[in-house]
C-alpha positions as CSV (number, residue, x, y, z in Angstrom):
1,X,0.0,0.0,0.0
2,X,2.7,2.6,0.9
3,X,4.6,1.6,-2.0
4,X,1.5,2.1,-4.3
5,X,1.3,5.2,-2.8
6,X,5.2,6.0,-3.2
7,X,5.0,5.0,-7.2
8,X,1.6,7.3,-7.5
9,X,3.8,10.1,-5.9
10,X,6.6,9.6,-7.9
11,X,4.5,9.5,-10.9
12,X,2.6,12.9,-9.9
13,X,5.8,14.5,-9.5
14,X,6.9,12.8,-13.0
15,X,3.9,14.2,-14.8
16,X,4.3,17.6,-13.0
17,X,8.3,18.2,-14.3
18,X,7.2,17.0,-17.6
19,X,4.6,20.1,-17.7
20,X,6.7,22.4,-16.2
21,X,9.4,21.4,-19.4
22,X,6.6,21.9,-21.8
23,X,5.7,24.9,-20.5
24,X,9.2,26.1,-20.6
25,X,9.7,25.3,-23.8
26,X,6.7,27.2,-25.1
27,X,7.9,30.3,-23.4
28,X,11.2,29.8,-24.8
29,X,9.6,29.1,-28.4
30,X,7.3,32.4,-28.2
31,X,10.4,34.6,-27.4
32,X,12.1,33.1,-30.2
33,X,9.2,33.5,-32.6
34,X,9.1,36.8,-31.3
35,X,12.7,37.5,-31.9
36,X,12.3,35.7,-35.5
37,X,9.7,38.3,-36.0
38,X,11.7,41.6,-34.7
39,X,14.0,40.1,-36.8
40,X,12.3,40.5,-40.1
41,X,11.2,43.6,-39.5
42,X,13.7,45.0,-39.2
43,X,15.4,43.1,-42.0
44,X,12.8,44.9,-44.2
45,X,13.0,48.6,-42.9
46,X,17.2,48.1,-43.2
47,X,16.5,46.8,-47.2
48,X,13.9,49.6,-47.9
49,X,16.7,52.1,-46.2
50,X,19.2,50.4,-48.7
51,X,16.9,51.0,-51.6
52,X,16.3,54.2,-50.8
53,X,20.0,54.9,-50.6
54,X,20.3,53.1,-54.1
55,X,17.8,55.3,-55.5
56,X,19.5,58.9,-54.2
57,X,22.9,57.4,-54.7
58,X,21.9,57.0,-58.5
59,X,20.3,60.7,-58.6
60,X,23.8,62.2,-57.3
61,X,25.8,60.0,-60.0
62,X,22.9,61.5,-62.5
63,X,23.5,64.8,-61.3
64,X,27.0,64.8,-60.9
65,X,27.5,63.5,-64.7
66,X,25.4,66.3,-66.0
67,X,27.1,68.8,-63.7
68,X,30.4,67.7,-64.9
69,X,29.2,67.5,-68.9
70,X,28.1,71.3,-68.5
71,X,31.7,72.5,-66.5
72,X,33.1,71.1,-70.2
73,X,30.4,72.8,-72.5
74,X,31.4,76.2,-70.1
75,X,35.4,75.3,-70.5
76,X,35.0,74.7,-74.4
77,X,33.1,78.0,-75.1
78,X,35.9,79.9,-73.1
């Protein structure tokens, strides 16, 4: 009898660490599902900063090119 009762103790305590695992391991999957998520985020505001930077980048080439083709017009007239 007390060892029945030992074994249903035992096999409580069993049940309740298994739980407590699980429910660990959820928390610790939500965090990292969370992170994951942060993650891309701010993967996608860093690309959409990159393409923006692209786009100016190739305006200031643009600008530069035709700056640079009118300093020679102004040189060969002079």
């Amino acid at each position: 009898m007390e060892n029945l009762q030992n074994e249903k103790y035992d096999n409580n305590n069993k049940v309740l660490n298994a739980e407590s695992d699980n429910l660990s391991l959820n928390i610790r999957e939500e965090k990292a599902l969370k992170t994951v998520y942060e993650l891309q985020d701010r993967l996608k505001e860093i690309l959409d900063d990159k393409r923006d930077l692209e786009m100016e980048f190739v305006a200031l080439k643009k600008n530069f090119i035709q700056t640079n083709s009118q300093l020679d017009e102004e040189k060969a007239k002079n």
